[in-house]
C-alpha positions as CSV (number, residue, x, y, z in Angstrom):
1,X,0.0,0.0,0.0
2,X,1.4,3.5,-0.8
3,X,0.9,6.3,1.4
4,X,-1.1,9.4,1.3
5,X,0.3,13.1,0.4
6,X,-2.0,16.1,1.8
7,X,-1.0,19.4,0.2
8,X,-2.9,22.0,1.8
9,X,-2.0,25.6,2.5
10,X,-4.2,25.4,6.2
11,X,-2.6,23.4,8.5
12,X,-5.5,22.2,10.3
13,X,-7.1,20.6,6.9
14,X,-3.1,19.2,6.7
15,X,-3.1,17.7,10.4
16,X,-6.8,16.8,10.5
17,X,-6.9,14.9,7.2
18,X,-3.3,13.1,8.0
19,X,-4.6,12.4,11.6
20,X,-7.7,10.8,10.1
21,X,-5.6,8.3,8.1
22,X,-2.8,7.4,10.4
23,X,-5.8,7.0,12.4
24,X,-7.1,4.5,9.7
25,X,-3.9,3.2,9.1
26,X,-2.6,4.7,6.2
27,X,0.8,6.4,6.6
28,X,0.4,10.0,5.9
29,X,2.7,12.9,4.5
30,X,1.8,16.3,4.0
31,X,3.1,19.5,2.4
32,X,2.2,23.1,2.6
33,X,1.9,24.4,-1.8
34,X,2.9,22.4,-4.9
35,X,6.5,22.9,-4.7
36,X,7.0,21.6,-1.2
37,X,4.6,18.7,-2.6
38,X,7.0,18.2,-6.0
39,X,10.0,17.9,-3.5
40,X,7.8,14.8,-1.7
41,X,6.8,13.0,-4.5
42,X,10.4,12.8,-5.6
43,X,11.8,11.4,-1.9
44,X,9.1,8.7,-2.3
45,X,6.1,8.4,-4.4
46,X,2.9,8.3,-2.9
47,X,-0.2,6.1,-3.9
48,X,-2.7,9.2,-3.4
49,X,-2.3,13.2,-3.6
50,X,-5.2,15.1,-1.8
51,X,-4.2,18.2,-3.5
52,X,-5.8,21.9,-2.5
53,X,-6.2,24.4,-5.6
54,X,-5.9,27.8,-4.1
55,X,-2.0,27.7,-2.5
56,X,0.9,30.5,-1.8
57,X,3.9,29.4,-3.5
58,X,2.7,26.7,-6.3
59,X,-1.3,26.5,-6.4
60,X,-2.7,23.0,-7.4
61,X,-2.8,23.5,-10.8
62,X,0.7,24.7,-11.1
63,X,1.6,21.6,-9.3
64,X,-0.1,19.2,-12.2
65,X,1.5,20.9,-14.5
66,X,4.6,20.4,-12.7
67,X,4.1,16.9,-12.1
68,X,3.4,15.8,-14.9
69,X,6.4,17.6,-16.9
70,X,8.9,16.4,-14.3
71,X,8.1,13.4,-12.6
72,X,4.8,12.3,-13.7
73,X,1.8,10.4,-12.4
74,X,3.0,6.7,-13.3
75,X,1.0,4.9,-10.2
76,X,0.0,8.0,-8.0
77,X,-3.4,9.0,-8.1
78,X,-4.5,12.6,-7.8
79,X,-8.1,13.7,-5.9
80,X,-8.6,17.3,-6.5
81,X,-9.4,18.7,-2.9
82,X,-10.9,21.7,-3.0
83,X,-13.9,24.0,-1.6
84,X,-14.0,26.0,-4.7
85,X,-17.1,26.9,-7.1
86,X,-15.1,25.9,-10.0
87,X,-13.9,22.3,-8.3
88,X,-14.9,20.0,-11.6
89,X,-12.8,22.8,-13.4
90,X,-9.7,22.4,-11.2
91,X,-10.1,18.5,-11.6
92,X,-10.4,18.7,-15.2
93,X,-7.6,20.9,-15.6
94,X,-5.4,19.2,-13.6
95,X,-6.2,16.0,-14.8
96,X,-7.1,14.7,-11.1
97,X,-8.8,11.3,-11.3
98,X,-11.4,12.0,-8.8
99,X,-12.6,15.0,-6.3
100,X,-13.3,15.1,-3.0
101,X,-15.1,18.7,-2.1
102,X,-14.3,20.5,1.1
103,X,-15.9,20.7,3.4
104,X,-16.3,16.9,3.6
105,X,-16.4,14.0,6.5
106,X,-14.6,11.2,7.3
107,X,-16.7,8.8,5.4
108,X,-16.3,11.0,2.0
109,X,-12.5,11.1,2.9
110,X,-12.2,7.4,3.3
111,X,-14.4,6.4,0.6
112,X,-12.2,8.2,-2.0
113,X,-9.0,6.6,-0.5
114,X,-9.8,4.0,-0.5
115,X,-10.8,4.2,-4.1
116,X,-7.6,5.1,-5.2
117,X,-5.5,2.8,-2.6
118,X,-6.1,-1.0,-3.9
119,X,-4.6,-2.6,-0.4
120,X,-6.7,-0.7,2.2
Protein backbone atom coordinates (compact mmCIF):
# COMPACT_ATOMS: atom_id res chain seq x y z
CA UNK A 1 0.00 0.00 0.00
CA UNK A 2 1.43 3.48 -0.77
CA UNK A 3 0.93 6.30 1.40
CA UNK A 4 -1.07 9.43 1.27
CA UNK A 5 0.30 13.10 0.38
CA UNK A 6 -1.95 16.06 1.82
CA UNK A 7 -1.03 19.36 0.24
CA UNK A 8 -2.87 22.02 1.75
CA UNK A 9 -2.02 25.63 2.53
CA UNK A 10 -4.17 25.36 6.24
CA UNK A 11 -2.56 23.38 8.54
CA UNK A 12 -5.51 22.20 10.30
CA UNK A 13 -7.06 20.56 6.92
CA UNK A 14 -3.05 19.24 6.66
CA UNK A 15 -3.14 17.68 10.36
CA UNK A 16 -6.85 16.82 10.45
CA UNK A 17 -6.88 14.88 7.24
CA UNK A 18 -3.27 13.09 8.01
CA UNK A 19 -4.64 12.38 11.60
CA UNK A 20 -7.69 10.77 10.09
CA UNK A 21 -5.63 8.29 8.08
CA UNK A 22 -2.78 7.43 10.38
CA UNK A 23 -5.81 6.98 12.44
CA UNK A 24 -7.10 4.45 9.67
CA UNK A 25 -3.90 3.16 9.15
CA UNK A 26 -2.63 4.68 6.22
CA UNK A 27 0.75 6.41 6.59
CA UNK A 28 0.45 10.02 5.90
CA UNK A 29 2.65 12.92 4.53
CA UNK A 30 1.85 16.32 4.00
CA UNK A 31 3.07 19.51 2.39
CA UNK A 32 2.21 23.09 2.57
CA UNK A 33 1.89 24.40 -1.77
CA UNK A 34 2.87 22.39 -4.94
CA UNK A 35 6.48 22.86 -4.71
CA UNK A 36 7.03 21.59 -1.19
CA UNK A 37 4.57 18.69 -2.62
CA UNK A 38 7.00 18.19 -6.01
CA UNK A 39 10.01 17.92 -3.52
CA UNK A 40 7.78 14.81 -1.66
CA UNK A 41 6.78 13.04 -4.46
CA UNK A 42 10.41 12.81 -5.56
CA UNK A 43 11.81 11.40 -1.89
CA UNK A 44 9.13 8.66 -2.34
CA UNK A 45 6.14 8.42 -4.40
CA UNK A 46 2.89 8.31 -2.90
CA UNK A 47 -0.17 6.13 -3.87
CA UNK A 48 -2.69 9.20 -3.42
CA UNK A 49 -2.25 13.23 -3.63
CA UNK A 50 -5.20 15.11 -1.81
CA UNK A 51 -4.19 18.22 -3.53
CA UNK A 52 -5.82 21.88 -2.50
CA UNK A 53 -6.22 24.35 -5.61
CA UNK A 54 -5.89 27.82 -4.11
CA UNK A 55 -2.03 27.74 -2.54
CA UNK A 56 0.86 30.53 -1.77
CA UNK A 57 3.87 29.41 -3.53
CA UNK A 58 2.72 26.74 -6.28
CA UNK A 59 -1.31 26.48 -6.43
CA UNK A 60 -2.67 23.00 -7.36
CA UNK A 61 -2.75 23.51 -10.78
CA UNK A 62 0.74 24.67 -11.09
CA UNK A 63 1.65 21.60 -9.33
CA UNK A 64 -0.09 19.25 -12.21
CA UNK A 65 1.50 20.86 -14.49
CA UNK A 66 4.59 20.42 -12.74
CA UNK A 67 4.14 16.88 -12.09
CA UNK A 68 3.45 15.78 -14.85
CA UNK A 69 6.41 17.63 -16.94
CA UNK A 70 8.92 16.42 -14.30
CA UNK A 71 8.13 13.38 -12.59
CA UNK A 72 4.84 12.27 -13.75
CA UNK A 73 1.83 10.43 -12.41
CA UNK A 74 2.99 6.72 -13.26
CA UNK A 75 0.98 4.87 -10.15
CA UNK A 76 -0.05 8.04 -7.97
CA UNK A 77 -3.38 9.01 -8.08
CA UNK A 78 -4.49 12.56 -7.78
CA UNK A 79 -8.10 13.70 -5.92
CA UNK A 80 -8.63 17.28 -6.54
CA UNK A 81 -9.42 18.67 -2.92
CA UNK A 82 -10.88 21.71 -2.96
CA UNK A 83 -13.94 23.96 -1.56
CA UNK A 84 -14.00 25.98 -4.74
CA UNK A 85 -17.10 26.91 -7.11
CA UNK A 86 -15.09 25.90 -9.95
CA UNK A 87 -13.89 22.34 -8.32
CA UNK A 88 -14.90 20.01 -11.57
CA UNK A 89 -12.77 22.79 -13.36
CA UNK A 90 -9.69 22.44 -11.19
CA UNK A 91 -10.14 18.53 -11.62
CA UNK A 92 -10.36 18.66 -15.24
CA UNK A 93 -7.59 20.90 -15.59
CA UNK A 94 -5.35 19.22 -13.62
CA UNK A 95 -6.18 16.04 -14.77
CA UNK A 96 -7.14 14.68 -11.12
CA UNK A 97 -8.78 11.33 -11.27
CA UNK A 98 -11.37 12.02 -8.77
CA UNK A 99 -12.62 15.05 -6.33
CA UNK A 100 -13.27 15.11 -3.04
CA UNK A 101 -15.13 18.71 -2.09
CA UNK A 102 -14.33 20.49 1.08
CA UNK A 103 -15.87 20.70 3.44
CA UNK A 104 -16.34 16.87 3.58
CA UNK A 105 -16.43 14.03 6.52
CA UNK A 106 -14.55 11.22 7.29
CA UNK A 107 -16.71 8.78 5.35
CA UNK A 108 -16.31 11.00 2.03
CA UNK A 109 -12.47 11.05 2.86
CA UNK A 110 -12.20 7.44 3.27
CA UNK A 111 -14.37 6.45 0.60
CA UNK A 112 -12.16 8.24 -1.98
CA UNK A 113 -9.00 6.57 -0.45
CA UNK A 114 -9.85 3.97 -0.52
CA UNK A 115 -10.83 4.23 -4.08
CA UNK A 116 -7.57 5.06 -5.18
CA UNK A 117 -5.47 2.77 -2.61
CA UNK A 118 -6.08 -0.96 -3.90
CA UNK A 119 -4.58 -2.62 -0.44
CA UNK A 120 -6.65 -0.73 2.18
Amino acid sequence: MGDVLVVDDDPNVRDFVGFALEAAGIPARTAAHGAQALARVAEARPGVILLDRDMPVMDGEAFCKALDATLGRDGTAVVAMTASQRAAQFRDRCHADDLLGKPFDLDDLYTVVRRHLADW
